[in-house]
Each structure stands twice: as structure tokens, then as C-alpha cells.
C-alpha positions in Angstrom: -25.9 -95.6 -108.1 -26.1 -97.1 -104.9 -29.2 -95.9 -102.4 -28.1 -94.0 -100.0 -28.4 -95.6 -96.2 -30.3 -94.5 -93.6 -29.2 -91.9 -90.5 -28.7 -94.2 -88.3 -27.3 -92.3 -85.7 -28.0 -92.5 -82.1 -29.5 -89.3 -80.4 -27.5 -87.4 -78.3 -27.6 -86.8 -74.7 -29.1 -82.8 -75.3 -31.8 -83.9 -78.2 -32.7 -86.9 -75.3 -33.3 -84.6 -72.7 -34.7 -81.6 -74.6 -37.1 -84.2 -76.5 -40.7 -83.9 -75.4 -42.2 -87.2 -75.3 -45.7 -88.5 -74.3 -45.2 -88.5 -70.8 -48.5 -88.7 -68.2 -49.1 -85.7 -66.1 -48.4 -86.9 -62.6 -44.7 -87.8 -64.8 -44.2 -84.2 -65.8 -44.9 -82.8 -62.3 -42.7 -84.8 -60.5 -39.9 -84.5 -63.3 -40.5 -80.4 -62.4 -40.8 -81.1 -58.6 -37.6 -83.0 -58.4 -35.2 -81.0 -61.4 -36.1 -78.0 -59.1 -35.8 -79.8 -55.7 -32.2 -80.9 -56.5 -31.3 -77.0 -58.4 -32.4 -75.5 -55.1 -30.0 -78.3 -52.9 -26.5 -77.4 -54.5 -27.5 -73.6 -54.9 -28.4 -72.8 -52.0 -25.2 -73.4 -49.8 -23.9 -70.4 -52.5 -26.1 -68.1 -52.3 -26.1 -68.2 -48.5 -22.3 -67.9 -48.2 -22.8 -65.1 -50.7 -24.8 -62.1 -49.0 -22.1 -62.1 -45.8 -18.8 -62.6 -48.2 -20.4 -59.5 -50.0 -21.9 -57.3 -46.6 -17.7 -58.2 -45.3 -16.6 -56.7 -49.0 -19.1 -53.5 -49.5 -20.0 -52.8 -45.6 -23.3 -52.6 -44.2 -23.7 -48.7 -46.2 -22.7 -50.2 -49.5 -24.8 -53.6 -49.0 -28.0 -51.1 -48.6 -27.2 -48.9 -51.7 -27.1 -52.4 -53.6 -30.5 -53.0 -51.9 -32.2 -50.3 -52.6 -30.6 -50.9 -56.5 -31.7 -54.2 -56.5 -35.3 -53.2 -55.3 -35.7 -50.7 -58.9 -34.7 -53.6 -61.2 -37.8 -55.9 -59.1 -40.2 -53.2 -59.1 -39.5 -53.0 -63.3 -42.0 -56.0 -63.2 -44.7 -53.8 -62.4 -44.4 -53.5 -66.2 -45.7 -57.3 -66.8 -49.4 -57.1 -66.6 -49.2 -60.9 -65.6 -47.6 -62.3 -68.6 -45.9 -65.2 -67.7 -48.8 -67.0 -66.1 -51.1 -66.0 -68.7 -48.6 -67.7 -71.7 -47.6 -70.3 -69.5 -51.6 -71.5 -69.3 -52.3 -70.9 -72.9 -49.5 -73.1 -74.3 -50.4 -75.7 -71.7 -53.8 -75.6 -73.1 -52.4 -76.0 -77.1 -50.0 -78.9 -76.1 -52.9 -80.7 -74.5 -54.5 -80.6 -77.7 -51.4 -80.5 -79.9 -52.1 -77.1 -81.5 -48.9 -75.9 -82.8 -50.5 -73.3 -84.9 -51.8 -71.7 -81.7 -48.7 -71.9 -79.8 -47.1 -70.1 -82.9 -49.9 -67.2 -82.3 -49.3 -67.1 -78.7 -45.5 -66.9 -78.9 -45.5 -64.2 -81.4 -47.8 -61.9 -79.9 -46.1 -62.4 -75.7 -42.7 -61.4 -77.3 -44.2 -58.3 -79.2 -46.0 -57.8 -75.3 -42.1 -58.3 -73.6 -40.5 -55.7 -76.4 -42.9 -53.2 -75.7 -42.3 -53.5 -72.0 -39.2 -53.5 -71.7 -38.8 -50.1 -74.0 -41.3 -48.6 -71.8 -39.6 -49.6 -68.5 -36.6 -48.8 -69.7 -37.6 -45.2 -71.0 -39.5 -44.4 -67.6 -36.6 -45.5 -65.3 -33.9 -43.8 -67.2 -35.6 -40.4 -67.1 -36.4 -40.3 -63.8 -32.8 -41.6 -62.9 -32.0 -37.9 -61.2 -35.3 -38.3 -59.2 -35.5 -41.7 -58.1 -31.6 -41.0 -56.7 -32.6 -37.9 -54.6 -35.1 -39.5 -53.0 -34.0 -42.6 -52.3 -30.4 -42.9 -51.4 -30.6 -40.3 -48.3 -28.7 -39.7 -45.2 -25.2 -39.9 -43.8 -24.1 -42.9 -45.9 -25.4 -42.4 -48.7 -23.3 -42.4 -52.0 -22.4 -39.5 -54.1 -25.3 -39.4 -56.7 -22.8 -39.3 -59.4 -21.6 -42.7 -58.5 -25.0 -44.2 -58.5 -25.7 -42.3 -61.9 -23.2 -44.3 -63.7 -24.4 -47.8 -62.7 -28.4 -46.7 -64.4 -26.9 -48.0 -67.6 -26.4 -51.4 -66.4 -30.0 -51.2 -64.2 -31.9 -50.3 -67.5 -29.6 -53.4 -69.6 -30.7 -55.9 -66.3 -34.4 -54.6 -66.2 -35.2 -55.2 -69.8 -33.3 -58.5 -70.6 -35.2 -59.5 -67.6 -38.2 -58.5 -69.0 -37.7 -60.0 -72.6 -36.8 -63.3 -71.7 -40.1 -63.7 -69.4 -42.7 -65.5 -72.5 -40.1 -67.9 -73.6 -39.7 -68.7 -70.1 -43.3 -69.5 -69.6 -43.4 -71.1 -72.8 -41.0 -73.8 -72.1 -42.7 -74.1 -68.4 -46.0 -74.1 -70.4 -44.3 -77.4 -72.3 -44.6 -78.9 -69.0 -40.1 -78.6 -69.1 -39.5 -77.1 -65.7 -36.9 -79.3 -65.4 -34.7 -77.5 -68.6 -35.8 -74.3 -67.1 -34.2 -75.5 -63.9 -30.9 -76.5 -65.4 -30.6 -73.0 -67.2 -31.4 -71.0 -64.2 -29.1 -73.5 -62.0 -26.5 -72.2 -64.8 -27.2 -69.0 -64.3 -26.7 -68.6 -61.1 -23.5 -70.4 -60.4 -22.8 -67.8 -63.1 -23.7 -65.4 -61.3 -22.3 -66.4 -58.0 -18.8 -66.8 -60.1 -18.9 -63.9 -61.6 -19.6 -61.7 -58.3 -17.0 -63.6 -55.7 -14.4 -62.7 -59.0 -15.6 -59.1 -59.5 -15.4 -58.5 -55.2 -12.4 -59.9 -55.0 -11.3 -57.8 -57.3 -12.4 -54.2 -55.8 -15.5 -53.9 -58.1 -17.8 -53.4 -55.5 -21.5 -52.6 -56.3 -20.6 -52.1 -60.1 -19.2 -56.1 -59.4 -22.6 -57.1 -58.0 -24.6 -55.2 -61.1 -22.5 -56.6 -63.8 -22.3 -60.1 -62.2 -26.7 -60.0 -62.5 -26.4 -58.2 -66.0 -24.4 -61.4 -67.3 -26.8 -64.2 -65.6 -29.3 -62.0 -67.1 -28.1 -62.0 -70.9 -27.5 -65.5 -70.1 -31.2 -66.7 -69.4 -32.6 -64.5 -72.0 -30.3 -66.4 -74.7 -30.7 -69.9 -73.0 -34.8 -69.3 -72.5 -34.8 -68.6 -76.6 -32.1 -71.5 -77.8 -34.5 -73.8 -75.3 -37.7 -72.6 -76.4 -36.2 -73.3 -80.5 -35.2 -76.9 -79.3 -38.2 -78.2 -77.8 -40.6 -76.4 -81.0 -38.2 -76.2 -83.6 -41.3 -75.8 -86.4 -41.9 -72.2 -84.2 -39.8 -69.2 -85.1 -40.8 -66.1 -82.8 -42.0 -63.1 -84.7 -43.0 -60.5 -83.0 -44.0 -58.6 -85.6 -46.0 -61.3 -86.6 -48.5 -61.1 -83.9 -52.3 -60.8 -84.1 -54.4 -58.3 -82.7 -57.3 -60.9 -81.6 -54.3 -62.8 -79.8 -52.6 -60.1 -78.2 -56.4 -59.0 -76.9 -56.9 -63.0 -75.6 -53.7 -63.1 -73.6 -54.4 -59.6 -72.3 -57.5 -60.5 -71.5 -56.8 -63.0 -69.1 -53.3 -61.3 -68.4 -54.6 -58.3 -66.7 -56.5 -59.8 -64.2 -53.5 -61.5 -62.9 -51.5 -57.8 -62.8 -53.1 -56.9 -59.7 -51.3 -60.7 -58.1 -48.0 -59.1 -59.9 -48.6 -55.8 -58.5 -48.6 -57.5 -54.6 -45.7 -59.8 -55.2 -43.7 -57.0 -56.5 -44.5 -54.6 -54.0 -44.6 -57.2 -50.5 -40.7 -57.1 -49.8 -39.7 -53.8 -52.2 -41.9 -51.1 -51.0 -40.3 -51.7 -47.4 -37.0 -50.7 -48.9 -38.4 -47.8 -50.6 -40.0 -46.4 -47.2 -36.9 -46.8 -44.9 -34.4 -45.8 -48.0 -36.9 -42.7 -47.8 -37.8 -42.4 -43.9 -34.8 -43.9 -42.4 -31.9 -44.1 -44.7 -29.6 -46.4 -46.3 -28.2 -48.5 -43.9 -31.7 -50.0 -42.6 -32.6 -50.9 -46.0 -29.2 -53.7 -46.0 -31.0 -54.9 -42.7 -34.1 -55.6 -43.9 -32.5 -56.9 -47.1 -30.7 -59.2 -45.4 -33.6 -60.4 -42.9 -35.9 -60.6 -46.1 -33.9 -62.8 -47.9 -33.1 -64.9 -45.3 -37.3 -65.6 -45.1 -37.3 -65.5 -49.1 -35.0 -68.8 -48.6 -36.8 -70.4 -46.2 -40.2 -70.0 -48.3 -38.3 -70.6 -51.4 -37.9 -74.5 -50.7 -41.4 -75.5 -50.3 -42.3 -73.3 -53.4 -40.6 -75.6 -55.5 -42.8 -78.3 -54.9 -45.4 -75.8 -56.7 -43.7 -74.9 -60.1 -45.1 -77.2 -62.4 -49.2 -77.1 -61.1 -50.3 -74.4 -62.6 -49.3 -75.9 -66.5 -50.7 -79.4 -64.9 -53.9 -78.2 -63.8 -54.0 -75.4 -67.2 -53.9 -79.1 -69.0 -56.4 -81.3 -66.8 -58.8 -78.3 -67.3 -58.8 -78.2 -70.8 -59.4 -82.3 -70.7 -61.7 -81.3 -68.4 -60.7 -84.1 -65.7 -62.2 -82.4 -63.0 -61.4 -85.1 -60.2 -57.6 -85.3 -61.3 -57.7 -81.6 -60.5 -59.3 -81.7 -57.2 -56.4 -84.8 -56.3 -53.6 -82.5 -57.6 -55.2 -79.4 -55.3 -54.9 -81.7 -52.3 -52.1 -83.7 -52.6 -50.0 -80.0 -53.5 -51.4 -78.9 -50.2 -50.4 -82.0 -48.0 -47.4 -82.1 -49.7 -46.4 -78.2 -49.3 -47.7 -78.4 -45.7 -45.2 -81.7 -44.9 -42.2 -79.2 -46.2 -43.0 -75.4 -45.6 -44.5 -76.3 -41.7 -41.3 -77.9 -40.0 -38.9 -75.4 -41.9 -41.1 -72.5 -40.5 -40.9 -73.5 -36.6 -37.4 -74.5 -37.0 -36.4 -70.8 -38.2 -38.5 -69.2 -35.8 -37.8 -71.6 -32.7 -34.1 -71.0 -33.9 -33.7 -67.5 -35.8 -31.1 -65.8 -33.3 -28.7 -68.5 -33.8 -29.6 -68.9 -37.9 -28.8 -65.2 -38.6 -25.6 -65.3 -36.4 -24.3 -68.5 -38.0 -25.3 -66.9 -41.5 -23.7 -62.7 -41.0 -22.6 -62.6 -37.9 -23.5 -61.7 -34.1 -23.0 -57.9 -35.8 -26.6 -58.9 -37.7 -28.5 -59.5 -34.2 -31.0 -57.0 -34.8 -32.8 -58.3 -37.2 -33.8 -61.4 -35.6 -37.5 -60.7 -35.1 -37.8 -59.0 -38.6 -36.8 -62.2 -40.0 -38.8 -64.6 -37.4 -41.9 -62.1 -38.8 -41.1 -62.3 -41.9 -40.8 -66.2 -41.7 -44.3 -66.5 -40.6 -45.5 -63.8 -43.1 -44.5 -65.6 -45.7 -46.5 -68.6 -45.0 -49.7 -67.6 -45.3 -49.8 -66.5 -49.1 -47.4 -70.0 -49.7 -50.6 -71.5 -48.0 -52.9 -69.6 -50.7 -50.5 -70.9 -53.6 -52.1 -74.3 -54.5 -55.7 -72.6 -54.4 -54.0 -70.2 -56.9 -52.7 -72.6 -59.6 -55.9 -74.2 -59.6 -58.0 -71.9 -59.9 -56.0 -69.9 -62.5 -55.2 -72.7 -64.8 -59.6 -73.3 -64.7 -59.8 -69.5 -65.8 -61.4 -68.4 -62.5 -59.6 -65.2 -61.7 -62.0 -62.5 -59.8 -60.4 -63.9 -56.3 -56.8 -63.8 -56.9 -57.4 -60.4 -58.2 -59.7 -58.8 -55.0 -56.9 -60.5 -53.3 -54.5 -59.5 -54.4 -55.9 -55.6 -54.3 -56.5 -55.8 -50.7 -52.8 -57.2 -49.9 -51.1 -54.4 -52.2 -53.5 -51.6 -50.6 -52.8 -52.7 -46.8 -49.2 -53.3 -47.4 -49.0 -50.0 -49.0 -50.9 -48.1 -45.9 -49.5 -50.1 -43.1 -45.8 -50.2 -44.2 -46.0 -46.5 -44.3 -47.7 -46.5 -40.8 -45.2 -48.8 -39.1 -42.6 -47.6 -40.6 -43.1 -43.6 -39.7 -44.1 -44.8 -36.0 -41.3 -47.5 -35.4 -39.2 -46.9 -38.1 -36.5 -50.4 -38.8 -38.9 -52.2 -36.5 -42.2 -51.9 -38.0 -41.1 -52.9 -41.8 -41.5 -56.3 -41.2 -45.4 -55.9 -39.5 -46.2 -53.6 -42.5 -45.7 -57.3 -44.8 -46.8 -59.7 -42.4 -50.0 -58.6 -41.1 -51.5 -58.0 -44.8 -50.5 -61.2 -45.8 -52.1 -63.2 -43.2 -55.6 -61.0 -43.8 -55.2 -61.1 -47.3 -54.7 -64.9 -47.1 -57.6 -65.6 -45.2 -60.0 -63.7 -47.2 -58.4 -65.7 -50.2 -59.9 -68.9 -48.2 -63.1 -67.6 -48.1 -63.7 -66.6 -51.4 -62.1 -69.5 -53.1 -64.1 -71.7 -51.1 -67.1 -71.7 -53.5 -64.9 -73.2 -56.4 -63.8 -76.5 -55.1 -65.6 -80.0 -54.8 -64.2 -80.8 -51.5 -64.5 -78.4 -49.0 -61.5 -76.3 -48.8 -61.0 -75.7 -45.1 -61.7 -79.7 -44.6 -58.9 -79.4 -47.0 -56.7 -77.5 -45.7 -57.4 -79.3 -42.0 -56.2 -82.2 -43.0 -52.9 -81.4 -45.0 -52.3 -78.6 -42.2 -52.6 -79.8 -38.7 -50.6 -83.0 -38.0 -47.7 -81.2 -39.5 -48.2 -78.4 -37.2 -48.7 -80.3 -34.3 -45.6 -82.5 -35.3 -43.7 -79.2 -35.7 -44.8 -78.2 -32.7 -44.0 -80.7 -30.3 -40.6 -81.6 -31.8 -39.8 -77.6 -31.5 -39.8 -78.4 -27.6 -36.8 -80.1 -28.2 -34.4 -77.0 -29.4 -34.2 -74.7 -26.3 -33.4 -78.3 -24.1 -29.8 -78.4 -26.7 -29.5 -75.1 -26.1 -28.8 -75.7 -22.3 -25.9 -77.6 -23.4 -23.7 -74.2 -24.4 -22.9 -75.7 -27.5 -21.1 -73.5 -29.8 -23.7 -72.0 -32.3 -22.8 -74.4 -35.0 -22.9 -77.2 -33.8 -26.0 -76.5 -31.1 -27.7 -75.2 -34.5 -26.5 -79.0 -36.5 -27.9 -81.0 -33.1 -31.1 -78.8 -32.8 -32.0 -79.7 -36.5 -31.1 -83.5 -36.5 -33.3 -84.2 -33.1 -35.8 -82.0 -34.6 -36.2 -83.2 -38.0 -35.9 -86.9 -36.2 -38.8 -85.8 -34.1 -40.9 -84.2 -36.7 -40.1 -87.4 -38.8 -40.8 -89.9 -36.5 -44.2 -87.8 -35.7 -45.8 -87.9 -39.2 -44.9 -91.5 -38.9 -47.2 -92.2 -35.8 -50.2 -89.7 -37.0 -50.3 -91.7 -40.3 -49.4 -88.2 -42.1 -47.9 -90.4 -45.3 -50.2 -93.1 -46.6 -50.0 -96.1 -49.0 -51.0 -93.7 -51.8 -48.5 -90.9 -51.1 -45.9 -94.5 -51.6 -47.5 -95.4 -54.3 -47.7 -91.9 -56.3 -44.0 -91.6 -55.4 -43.5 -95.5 -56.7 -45.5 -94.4 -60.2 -43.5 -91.4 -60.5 -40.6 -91.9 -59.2 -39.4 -95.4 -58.9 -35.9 -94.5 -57.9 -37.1 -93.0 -54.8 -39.1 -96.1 -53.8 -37.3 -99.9 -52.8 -39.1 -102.2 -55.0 -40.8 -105.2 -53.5 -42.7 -103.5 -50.9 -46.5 -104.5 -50.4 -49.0 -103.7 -52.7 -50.7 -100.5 -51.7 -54.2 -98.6 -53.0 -54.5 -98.0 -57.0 -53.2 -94.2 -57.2 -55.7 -91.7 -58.4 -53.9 -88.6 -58.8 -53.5 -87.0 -62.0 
């Protein structure tokens, strides 16, 4: 009998890009930087055209009660006692020294964590559905509490599929594969955005928008697991196979990190909940829409950020201490090159940005969202100090930071809010995050090689300063009486030329920022250019 031959069958294109690989660390970051970079650039037109086709389909009344829906299934994270970090750091770790045994431990124990949550959340948001609907949807347009009562079906099916898919989420970001968990959330949410333009159009209204998130939902939770199979097919999840001693490790380091959930969750949702309780409904779709036009501002820069936290996790347990300092700087001069020009642009700009985006109608909430813009800053600022310093195990910080941002929020918003009702939401978030943020500085400082406000000096001020001075050029278009378009198309190009042609002059890119990107991502870079410095980054 003849010996049978050899499979020699090419690999297809999904085993090639779910396959791991030995890949150096500065690779895997930049693979995550730019899979999310170039998610973020064809989603975003979308979900911008989305919140005014939906406010022109459910009204300004309907738009809030989806708000203040919307907030519940956030604040269900409040059941995550900082999870998804925690399993993200841990299986980081275990790659780094190829433990699959460990990961296997891990794994088994966060899902049994997620199944427990979710019950509980679900259980303590469907009994108090009666309660949390008298309270919150109040006044003159608020719906019939009937109506809301039969969308808690699909709120309790959103909040725990949410909740579930969170540790094989973290697990395939722990991987050091942002870039699959990219592409499955890019999926998702043209999904999503598919699924709620069809169900509008079609007179579904807010039971439309639910169901449209209850199937991107469902849809990430069965990705995140097929995924997570894929990339450690010798791993089978088991929650009932999880060990005491593990579940105490990852809670151990998990809870800490709760209080850093807790102020996430809350900055931007307990707003809603004070003016759906003070005010009413229809103030809650104004701040909705002003906070989510800042949320998209600060979400660009924040994806240069995704993948440090399993990158540092993984020079930390090599113990490459001056790989991690580089990373901490270079994610600062980096964010600050990004986040800086897109924040003076939206505030030098905001009136005409929120009437381009919803309509003149929307004018009101210009200097919520300018406020929030700025707010939103600070703690972005704090975010590479974060990853760090997480991913080494040092937690106290984040934590006493994180208590004094939830406990100010919590006071002031109420404050502000009984005082100046719509106007004082957006103060109530702001001003705790810059005090917050500040103290964060302080205490961190003791924990880094370099001096962190040296740091943050020199990856901070030229960009401002660029920023600035370009900014000067915006109200000088505006003199034109362009329409608002195209004013707001001319404003950004001589800005952004500007702003360009400053970090030029100041020398804010170097030879080694050309030659990281070379390393990394030859594509980017023309080939031939002058040598430049050996790159020292991890």
C-alpha cells in the first residue's frame, strides 16, 4: 500500500491572519494601533450620520427615553469589578512565557466571574424595572411606563451578552490581537448601524434602536468566543472548571481596578440619571448628544492606546524596564500629537461642528460639548501613566483616583445640576476630571525613572502651542460668510496645514519617531531616506 502524501495545502487567508506568530513587541503594538486607526476611519462617518437620522426619526422626546435606556445597559458594568484589564494582563503575562496551562486557568475561572455577573445584573435590573421607570422617565414627555416595560426584556438580553463576552474579549487583546478584535467590532457595528437605519425606516422606533444593539451584541459575544477558539485552539473554556486560588488571583488584582470602572461608568451616565430625575426627558437627549459628540473626539486618540497595557503587562514580566519607560513616553508624545489639535479644533469650532452634525435646532449644547471636549482630555492625559503602571501591578493610584473622580462627580453633578439645571451637567464631569487628573500626576510621579512632568512637558507643549497658534487661523475664514460646510472644510485644512507645518519647525517628530515607524511599519515610510538613530523602543 502506497504511503499516504503529505497535506500540502496552503493556509488560508483566516488561519494567516488569525495565526499568532513570533512577532516583536513594538510589531504587535503598531499592528493594534493601526487595525484600530483604520476601524475608527470608515466607522465613524456612520455613526455620526446616525444620532441626527435617528433624533429626525424618534424626536428630541423619544431620542432622550433611548438615552436614559441606553445609560441602564452602561451602568450594568458596574457589575465588572475590573475584569477585563485584570485577564487582559494575566494572559499577557502567560504568552510572554508561553504558559498555556495558565491561560487555561485564567480563562476558565473569568468566564465562571462573567456568568455570575451577568445573572446578578440581570436579576437586580429586572426587579427593580417598576422603580427605575418611575423615577427616571419623568415629566411632560415622558413615555407611558407600559411602553418602556416591554423593551426591559431586550435591556436585560443586551446587558448580559455584554457582560459575558467581556474575558474572551480581553483574552484575545491579552494575545497582543487587537487587530482581530478590531475587525469583529468594525463588524459589529456596521451591523449595527444596518440593522438600526432598516428597523427606523421601518417605524420601529426605540424598540428598532434596542434590537439593532441586542444583535451587534449577540454578535461580538459569538465572534469574541469563535476568535478566542482560533488563536488557542488547545483551550476549551470551562467555567465550571475554574479554581478557587485563580478566581482569588484575578480578584485580587481585579478589585482594585473596580473603583477605575466605577468612574468610567459613572463620568457621562450619572448626568443622565440627574437631569432624567431633576429636569426631565428631553435634556437627557441634549446631553446625550453633546456627550457623544466629545466621546468621538476623545475616542480617536484613544486608539493609539489599546494595545499598551498587554505590551507593557509583557515587558514587565521580562522585566525590560527601559523598554517600558520608552513605550510610557513615546504613547505620550504620540497621544499628545493627536488628541491636542483635535481638541482646539472642536472647541475653536464647536458652534459650527454641532450645527453641521444635528442641526442649528441643537445650538444649545454648544458649550456643554466645548466643556466636555476639554474634560475629556485630562483623564486621556492620565491614560498612558495608567497602562503602565497597571501592567507593572502598581495599582493604589489608579484606585484613590479613581475614588476621588467618582465621589466629586457624584457631589458636584448633583450640585450643578439642582442650581443650573441642563447647564451645569457638563461642569459636574469636567471639573472632577481635571482635579482628579492632576492628583493622578502627583502620585504616579514616584513610579517612573524619568520624571513624569519633564515627561509630560515635552510630549505636551509644542503640540499645544502649535494648536494654539494655528487656532488663530479659524475665526479669520469665518469672516468670509462661508456656508458652514464648507467654512468648517477650509477652517480644518488651513488648520491642520498650520498645526502640520508647526511640529515641523519645533522639531516635534524626530529621526527616531521615522525610524520606529520605518521598523514597524515600512509601508508608511519611502524607503531610501537617510539613515537615522538605532530605535530603542520596545
Amino acid at each position: 500500500m502506497k504511503p499516504s502524501k503529505p497535506d500540502n495545502k496552503s493556509p488560508t487567508l483566516l488561519s494567516r491572519a488569525i495565526r499568532i506568530g513570533h512577532k516583536p513587541i513594538g510589531f504587535k503594538v503598531a499592528r493594534g494601533v493601526v487595525s484600530s486607526v483604520l476601524r475608527k476611519l470608515i466607522v465613524a462617518p456612520i455613526s455620526l450620520v446616525l444620532v441626527p437620522f435617528a433624533l429626525y426619526k424618534v424626536g428630541v422626546a423619544g431620542y432622550g427615553e433611548w438615552a436614559i435606556l441606553s445609560t441602564i445597559i452602561n451602568l450594568a458594568w458596574l457589575m465588572d469589578p475590573g475584569l477585563g484589564p485584570a485577564v487582559t494582563k494575566y494572559v499577557a503575562e502567560s504568552s510572554g512565557k508561553s504558559d498555556i496551562s495558565e491561560i487555561r486557568r485564567v480563562i476558565d475561572a473569568a468566564s465562571a466571574m462573567c456568568l455570575c455577573m451577568a445573572a446578578v445584573a440581570v436579576c437586580l435590573i429586572g426587579f427593580s424595572s417598576h422603580l427605575m421607570i418611575k423615577e427616571l422617565f419623568r415629566g411632560p414627555a415622558a413615555p407611558p411606563a407600559a411602553e418602556v416595560l416591554s423593551l426591559w426584556p431586550m435591556v436585560l438580553l443586551c446587558i448580559a451578552m455584554f457582560l459575558v463576552s467581556t474575558p474572551f474579549l480581553a483574552v484575545i487583546n491579552g494575545r497582543q490581537r487587537m487587530d482581530l478584535t478590531n475587525v469583529l467590532l468594525f463588524t459589529a457595528e456596521l451591523l449595527s448601524a444596518a440593522m438600526t437605519v432598516a428597523f427606523l425606516l421601518a417605524g420601529a422606533k426605540i424598540a428598532g434602536l434596542l434590537l439593532a444593539q441586542l444583535l451587534s451584541a449577540f454578535f461580538i459575544l459569538v465572534g469574541s468566543i469563535v476568535i478566542t477558539k482560533r488563536i488557542l485552539p488547545e483551550i476549551t473554556p470551562n467555567p465550571f472548571r475554574s479554581t478557587f486560588s485563580t478566581l482569588r488571583k484575578i480578584v485580587t488584582f481585579s478589585v482594585p481596578l473596580y473603583a477605575g470602572y466605577v468612574m468610567t461608568t459613572l463620568q457621562g451616565q450619572l448626568e443622565r440619571l440627574y437631569l432624567a430625575r431633576m429636569v426631565g426627558v428631553i435634556p437627557v437627549g441634549w446631553y446625550d448628544v453633546a456627550s457623544q459628540g466629545a466621546a468621538k473626539i476623545k475616542r480617536v486618540p484613544d486608539l493609539l492606546l489599546g494595545p499598551v497595557l498587554a505590551a507593557a503587562s509583557e515587558l514587565e514580566a521580562r522585566n525590560e524596564r527601559e523598554k517600558l519607560e520608552e513605550l510610557h513616553s513615546r504613547a505620550h508624545k504620540y497621544l499628545a500629537i493627536v488628541a491636542i489639535p483635535l481638541v482646539v479644533f472642536a472647541v475653536v469650532s464647536a458652534k459650527s461642528l454641532i450645527r453641521l452634525w444635528v442641526g442649528g435646532g441643537m445650538e444649545r449644547i454648544t458649550l456643554t460639548f466645548a466643556i466636555l471636549v476639554i474634560g475629556n482630555l485630562f483623564p486621556q492625559m492620565g491614560s498612558p501613566i495608567y497602562f503602565v503602571t497597571v501592567g507593572r501591578g502598581i495599582l493604589r493610584p489608579s484606585v484613590y483616583t479613581a475614588l476621588l473622580a467618582s465621589g466629586l462627580n457624584l457631589v458636584l453633578s448633583f450640585f450643578f445640576i439642582k442650581l443650573w439645571g441642563f447647564s451645569g451637567a457638563a461642569l459636574g464631569t469636567a471639573i472632577p476630571m481635571f482635579l482628579s487628573t492632576i492628583y493622578y500626576f502627583i502620585v504616579c510621579r514616584p513610579y517612573f525613572q524619568i520624571d513624569l512632568f519633564k515627561t509630560l512637558r515635552q510630549a505636551y507643549v509644542k503640540p499645544l502651542l502649535c494648536a494654539g497658534i494655528a487656532s488663530g487661523a479659524i475665526p479669520l475664514i469665518g469672516i468670509l460668510g462661508l456656508h458652514t460646510s464648507i467654512g468648517l472644510l477650509a477652517g480644518l485644512v488651513v488648520f491642520g496645514a498650520l498645526y502640520v507645518l508647526g511640529l515641523v519647525l519645533t522639531h516635534a517628530v524626530d529621526r527616531s519617531d521615522l525610524a520606529t515607524a520605518e521598523k514597524h511599519m515600512p509601508f508608511l515610510v519611502r524607503r531610501g531616506t537617510a539613515t537615522v538613530a538605532p530605535e530603542t523602543a520596545a
